[in-house]
C-alpha positions in Angstrom: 179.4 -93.1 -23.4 178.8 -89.4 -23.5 180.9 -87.6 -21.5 179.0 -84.9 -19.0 180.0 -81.2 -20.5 179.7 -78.2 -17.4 179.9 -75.0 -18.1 180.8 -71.6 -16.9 178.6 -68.5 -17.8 181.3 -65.2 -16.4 179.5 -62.0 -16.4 180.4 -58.5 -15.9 178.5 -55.5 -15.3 179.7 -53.1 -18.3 180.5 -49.4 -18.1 176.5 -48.4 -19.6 175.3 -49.8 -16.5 176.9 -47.7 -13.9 176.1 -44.7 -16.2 172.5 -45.3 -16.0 170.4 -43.8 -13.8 168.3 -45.4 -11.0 165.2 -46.1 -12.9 167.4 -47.6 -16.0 169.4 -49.6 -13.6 166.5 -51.2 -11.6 164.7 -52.1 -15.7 168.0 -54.0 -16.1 167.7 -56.0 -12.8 163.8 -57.0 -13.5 164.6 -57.9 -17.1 167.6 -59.9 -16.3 165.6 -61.8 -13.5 162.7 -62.5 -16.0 165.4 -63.3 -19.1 166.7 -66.3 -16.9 163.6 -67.7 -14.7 162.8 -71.5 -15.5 166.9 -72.4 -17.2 166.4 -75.7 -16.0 163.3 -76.2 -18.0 163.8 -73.5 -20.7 167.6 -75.2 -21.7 167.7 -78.6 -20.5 170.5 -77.2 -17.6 171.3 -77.9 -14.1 172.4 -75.1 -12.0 175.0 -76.3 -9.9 175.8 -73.2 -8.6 175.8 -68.9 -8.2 178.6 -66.6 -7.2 177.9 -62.9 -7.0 181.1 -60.9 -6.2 179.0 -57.3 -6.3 179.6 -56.6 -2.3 183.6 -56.7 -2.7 184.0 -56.0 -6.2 182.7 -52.2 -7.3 182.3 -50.7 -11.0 182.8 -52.3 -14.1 184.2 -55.8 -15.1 185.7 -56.3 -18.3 187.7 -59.0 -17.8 188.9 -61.8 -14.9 187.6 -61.5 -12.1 183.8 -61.1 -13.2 180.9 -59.8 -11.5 179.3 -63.3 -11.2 179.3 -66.8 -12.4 176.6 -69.8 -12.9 177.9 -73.0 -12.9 175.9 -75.4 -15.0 175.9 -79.2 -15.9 174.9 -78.8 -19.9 173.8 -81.0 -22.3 175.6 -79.7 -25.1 177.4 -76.6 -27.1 173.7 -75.8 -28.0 172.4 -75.1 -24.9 175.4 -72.8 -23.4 174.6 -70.8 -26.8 170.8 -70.5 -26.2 171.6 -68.9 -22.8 174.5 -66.3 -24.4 171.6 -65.5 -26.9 169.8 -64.5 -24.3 172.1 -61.5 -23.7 171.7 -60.9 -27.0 168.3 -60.5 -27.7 166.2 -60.0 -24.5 165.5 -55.9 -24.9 165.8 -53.4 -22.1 163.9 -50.4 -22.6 165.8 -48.8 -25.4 169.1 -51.5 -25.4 169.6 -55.4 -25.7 170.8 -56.6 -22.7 174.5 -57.5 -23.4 174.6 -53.4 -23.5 175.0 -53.9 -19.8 176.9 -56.9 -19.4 180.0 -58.5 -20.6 179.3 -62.3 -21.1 181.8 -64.8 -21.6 181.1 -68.8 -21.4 184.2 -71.5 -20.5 183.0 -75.5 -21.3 184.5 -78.2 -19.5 183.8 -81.4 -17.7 183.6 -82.0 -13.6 187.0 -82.0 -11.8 188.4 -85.8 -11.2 188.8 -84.8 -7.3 186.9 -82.6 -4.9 182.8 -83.3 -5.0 182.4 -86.1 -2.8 
């Protein structure tokens, strides 16, 4: 029996960001939507859930609490990697990505209580 792995993908919103002009910042929106359209399909994932903490939350994140989470039901290490590589090589304009965000992932399985 395989037990079900879920993981959780914490991003920030790095200093380069809020340095960047309007133009810069909006290229950084579109390419982030584009970099994760289709994750179901593209890694195998569920997404169980978003959390976006940009209305209360203002300027940088580089640590606890983050800018905003996705909560995923993986099938593996593999595919929580394929999705930080993302950061990592999707290019914006004249950066990668992960020059604007701060990516961390945590793995772990569901909670024994609390989804009924």
């Amino acid at each position: 029996m395989t037990e079900q792995m879920r993981a959780l993908v914490c991003i920030g919103v790095t200093d380069a960001f809020f340095a960047a002009g309007a133009d810069e910042r909006a290229l950084v929106f579109h390419a982030t939507k584009d970099a994760f359209a289709g994750m179901s399909e593209r890694f195998g994932v569920t997404v169980l859930g978003t959390f976006d903490d940009d209305t209360l939350q203002i300027g940088p994140s580089h640590a606890f609490p983050w800018t905003c989470y996705l909560l995923l039901d993986v099938p593996d290490y593999e595919s929580v990697r394929a999705i930080a590589n993302v950061f990592r090589e999707t290019e914006v304009g004249a950066h990668r990505m992960w020059h604007y965000y701060k990516v961390e992932a945590r793995l772990g399985r569901p909670l024994f209580f609390g989804e009924d």
